[in-house]
Residue frames as qw, qx, qy, qz and C-alpha x, y, z in Angstrom:
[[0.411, 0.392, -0.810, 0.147, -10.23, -8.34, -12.27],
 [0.311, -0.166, 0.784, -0.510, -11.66, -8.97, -8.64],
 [0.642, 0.230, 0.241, -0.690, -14.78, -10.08, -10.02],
 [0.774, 0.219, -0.594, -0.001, -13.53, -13.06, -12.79],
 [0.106, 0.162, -0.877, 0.441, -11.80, -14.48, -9.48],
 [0.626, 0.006, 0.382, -0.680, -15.60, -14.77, -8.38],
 [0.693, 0.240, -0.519, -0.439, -15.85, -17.72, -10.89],
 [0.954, -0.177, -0.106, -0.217, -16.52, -21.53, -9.95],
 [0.799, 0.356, -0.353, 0.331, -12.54, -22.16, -9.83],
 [0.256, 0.171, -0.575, 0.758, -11.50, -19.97, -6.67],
 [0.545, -0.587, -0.004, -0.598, -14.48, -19.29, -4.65],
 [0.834, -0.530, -0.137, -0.069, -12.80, -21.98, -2.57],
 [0.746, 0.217, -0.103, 0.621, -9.50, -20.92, -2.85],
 [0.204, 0.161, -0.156, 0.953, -9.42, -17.19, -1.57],
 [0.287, 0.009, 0.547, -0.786, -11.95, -14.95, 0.57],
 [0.702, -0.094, -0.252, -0.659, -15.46, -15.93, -0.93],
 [0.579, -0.150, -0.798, 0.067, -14.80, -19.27, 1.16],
 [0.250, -0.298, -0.531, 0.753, -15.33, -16.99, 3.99],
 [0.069, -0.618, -0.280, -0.731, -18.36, -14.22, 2.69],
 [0.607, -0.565, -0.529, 0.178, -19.15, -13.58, 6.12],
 [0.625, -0.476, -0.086, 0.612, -16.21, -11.89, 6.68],
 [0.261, 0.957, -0.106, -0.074, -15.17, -8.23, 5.65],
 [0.815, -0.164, 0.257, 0.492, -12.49, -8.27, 3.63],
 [0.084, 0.944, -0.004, -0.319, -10.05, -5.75, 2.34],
 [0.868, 0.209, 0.366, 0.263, -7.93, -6.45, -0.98],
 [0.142, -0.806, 0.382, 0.429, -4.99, -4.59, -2.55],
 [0.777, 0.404, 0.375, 0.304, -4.64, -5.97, -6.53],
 [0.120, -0.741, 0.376, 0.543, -1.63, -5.09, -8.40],
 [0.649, 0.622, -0.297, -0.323, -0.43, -5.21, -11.56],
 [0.885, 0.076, -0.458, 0.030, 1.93, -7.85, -10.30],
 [0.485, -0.861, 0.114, -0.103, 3.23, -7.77, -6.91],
 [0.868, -0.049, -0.034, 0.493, 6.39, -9.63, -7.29],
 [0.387, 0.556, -0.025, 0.735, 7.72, -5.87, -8.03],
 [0.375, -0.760, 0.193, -0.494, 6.65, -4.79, -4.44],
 [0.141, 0.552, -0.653, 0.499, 8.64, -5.27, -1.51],
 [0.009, -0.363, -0.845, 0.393, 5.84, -5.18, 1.31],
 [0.418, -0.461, -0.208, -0.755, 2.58, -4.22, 2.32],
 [0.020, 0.213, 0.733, -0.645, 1.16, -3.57, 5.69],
 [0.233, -0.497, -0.519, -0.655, -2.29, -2.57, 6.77],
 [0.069, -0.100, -0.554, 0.823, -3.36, -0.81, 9.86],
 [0.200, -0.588, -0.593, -0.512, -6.91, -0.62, 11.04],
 [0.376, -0.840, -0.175, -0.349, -7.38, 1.93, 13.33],
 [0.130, -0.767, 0.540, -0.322, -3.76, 2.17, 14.64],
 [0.573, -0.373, 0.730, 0.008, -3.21, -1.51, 14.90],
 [0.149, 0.355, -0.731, -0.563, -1.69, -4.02, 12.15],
 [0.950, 0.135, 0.086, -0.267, -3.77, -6.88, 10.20],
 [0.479, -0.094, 0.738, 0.467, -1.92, -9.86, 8.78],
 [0.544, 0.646, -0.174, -0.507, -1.77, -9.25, 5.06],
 [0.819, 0.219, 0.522, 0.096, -2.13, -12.88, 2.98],
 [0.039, 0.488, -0.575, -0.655, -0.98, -12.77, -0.56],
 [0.794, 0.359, 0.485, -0.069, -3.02, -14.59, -3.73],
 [0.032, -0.694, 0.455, 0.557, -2.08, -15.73, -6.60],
 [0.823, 0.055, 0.540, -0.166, -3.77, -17.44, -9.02],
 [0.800, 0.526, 0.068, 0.279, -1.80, -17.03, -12.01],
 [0.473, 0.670, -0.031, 0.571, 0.48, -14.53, -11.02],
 [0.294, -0.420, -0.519, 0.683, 1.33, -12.63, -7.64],
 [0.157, -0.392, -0.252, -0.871, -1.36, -9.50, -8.33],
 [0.620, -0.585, -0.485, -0.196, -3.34, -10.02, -4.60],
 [0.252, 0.018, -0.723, 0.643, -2.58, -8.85, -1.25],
 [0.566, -0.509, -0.191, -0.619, -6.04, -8.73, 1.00],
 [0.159, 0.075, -0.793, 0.584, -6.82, -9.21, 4.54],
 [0.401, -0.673, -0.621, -0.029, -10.05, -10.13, 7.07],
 [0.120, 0.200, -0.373, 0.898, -10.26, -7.01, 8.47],
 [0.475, -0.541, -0.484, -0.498, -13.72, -8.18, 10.22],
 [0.592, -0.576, -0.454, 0.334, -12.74, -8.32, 14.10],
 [0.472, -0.092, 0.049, 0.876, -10.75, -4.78, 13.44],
 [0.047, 0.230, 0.209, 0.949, -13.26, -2.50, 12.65],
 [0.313, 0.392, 0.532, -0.683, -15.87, -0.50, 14.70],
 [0.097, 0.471, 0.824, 0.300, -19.16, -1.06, 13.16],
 [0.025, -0.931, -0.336, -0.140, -21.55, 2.14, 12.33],
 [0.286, -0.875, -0.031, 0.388, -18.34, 4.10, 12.72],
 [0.657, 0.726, -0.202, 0.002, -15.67, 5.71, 10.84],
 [0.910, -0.200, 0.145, 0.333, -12.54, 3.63, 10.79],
 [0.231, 0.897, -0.266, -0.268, -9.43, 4.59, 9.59],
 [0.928, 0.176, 0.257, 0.206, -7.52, 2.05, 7.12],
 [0.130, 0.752, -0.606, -0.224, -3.10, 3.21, 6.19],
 [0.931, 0.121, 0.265, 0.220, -1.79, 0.84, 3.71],
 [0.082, 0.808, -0.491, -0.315, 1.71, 1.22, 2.53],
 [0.940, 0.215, 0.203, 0.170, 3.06, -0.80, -0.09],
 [0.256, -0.838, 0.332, 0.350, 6.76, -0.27, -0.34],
 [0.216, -0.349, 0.745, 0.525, 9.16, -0.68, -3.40],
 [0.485, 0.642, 0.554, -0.213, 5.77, -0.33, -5.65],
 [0.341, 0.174, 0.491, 0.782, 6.71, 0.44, -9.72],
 [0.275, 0.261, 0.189, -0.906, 4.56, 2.69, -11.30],
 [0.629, 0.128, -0.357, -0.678, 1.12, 1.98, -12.21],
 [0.276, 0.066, -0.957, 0.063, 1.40, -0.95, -10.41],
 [0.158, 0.254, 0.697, -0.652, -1.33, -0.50, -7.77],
 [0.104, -0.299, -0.753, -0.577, -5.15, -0.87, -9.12],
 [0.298, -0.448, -0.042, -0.842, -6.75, 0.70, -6.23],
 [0.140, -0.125, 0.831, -0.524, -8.01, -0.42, -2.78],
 [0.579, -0.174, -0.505, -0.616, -11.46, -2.74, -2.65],
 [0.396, -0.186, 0.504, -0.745, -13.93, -3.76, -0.19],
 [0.420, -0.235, -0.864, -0.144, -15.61, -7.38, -0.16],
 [0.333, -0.269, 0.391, -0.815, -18.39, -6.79, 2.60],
 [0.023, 0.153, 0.978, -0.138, -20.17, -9.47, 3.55],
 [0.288, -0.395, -0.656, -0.575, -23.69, -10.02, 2.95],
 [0.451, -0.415, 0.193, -0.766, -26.72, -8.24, 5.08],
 [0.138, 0.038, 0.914, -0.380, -27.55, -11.17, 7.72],
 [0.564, -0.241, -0.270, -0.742, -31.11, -12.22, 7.24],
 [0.355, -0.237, 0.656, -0.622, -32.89, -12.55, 10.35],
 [0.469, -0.029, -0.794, -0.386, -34.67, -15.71, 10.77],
 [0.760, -0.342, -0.112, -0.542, -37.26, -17.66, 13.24],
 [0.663, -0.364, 0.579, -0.303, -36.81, -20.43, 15.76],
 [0.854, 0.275, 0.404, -0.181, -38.12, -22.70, 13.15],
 [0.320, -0.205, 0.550, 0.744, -35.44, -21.31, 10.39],
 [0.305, 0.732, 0.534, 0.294, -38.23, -19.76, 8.34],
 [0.206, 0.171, 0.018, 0.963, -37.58, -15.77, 7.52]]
């Protein structure tokens, strides 16, 4: 599912307008059936957005200023008043490897 959202129609609408940025994403079968959802990175909250491009089925956050780099982090999501089978599993958008460049902008 995360991957059709990659198509020409939302890449400016939801994180890929940002690839830079780590991003953590929480797709449901339809979220209207959940209450909330937090996210804690390492013992402090993120804001958690909400998408929806046909449906509510998105909740994802920038969780790039929140995590220690080259270490191990620790991510608690709770999604409360959640049916069953609703929840499709937690996913990682990482941002692309930086590619170091020259003075001149040549690699």
């Amino acid at each position: 599912m995360i991957e059709t959202w990659r198509d020409p129609y939302y890449h400016d609408s939801f994180v890929w307008a940002r690839p830079d940025r780590l991003w953590f994403m929480a797709p449901l079968v339809n979220s209207e059936r959940t209450e909330s959802v937090t996210l804690q990175v390492n013992g402090k909250p993120v804001p958690v957005r909400h998408y929806c491009p046909y449906r509510p089925a998105m909740h994802y956050a920038d969780i790039t200023d929140h995590v220690r780099w080259g270490e191990d982090n620790e991510l608690r999501l709770e999604l409360t008043g959640l049916g069953a089978d609703q929840f499709l599993g937690p996913y990682l958008d990482y941002p692309p490897v930086p590619v170091k460049t020259s003075p001149t902008g040549r690699a």
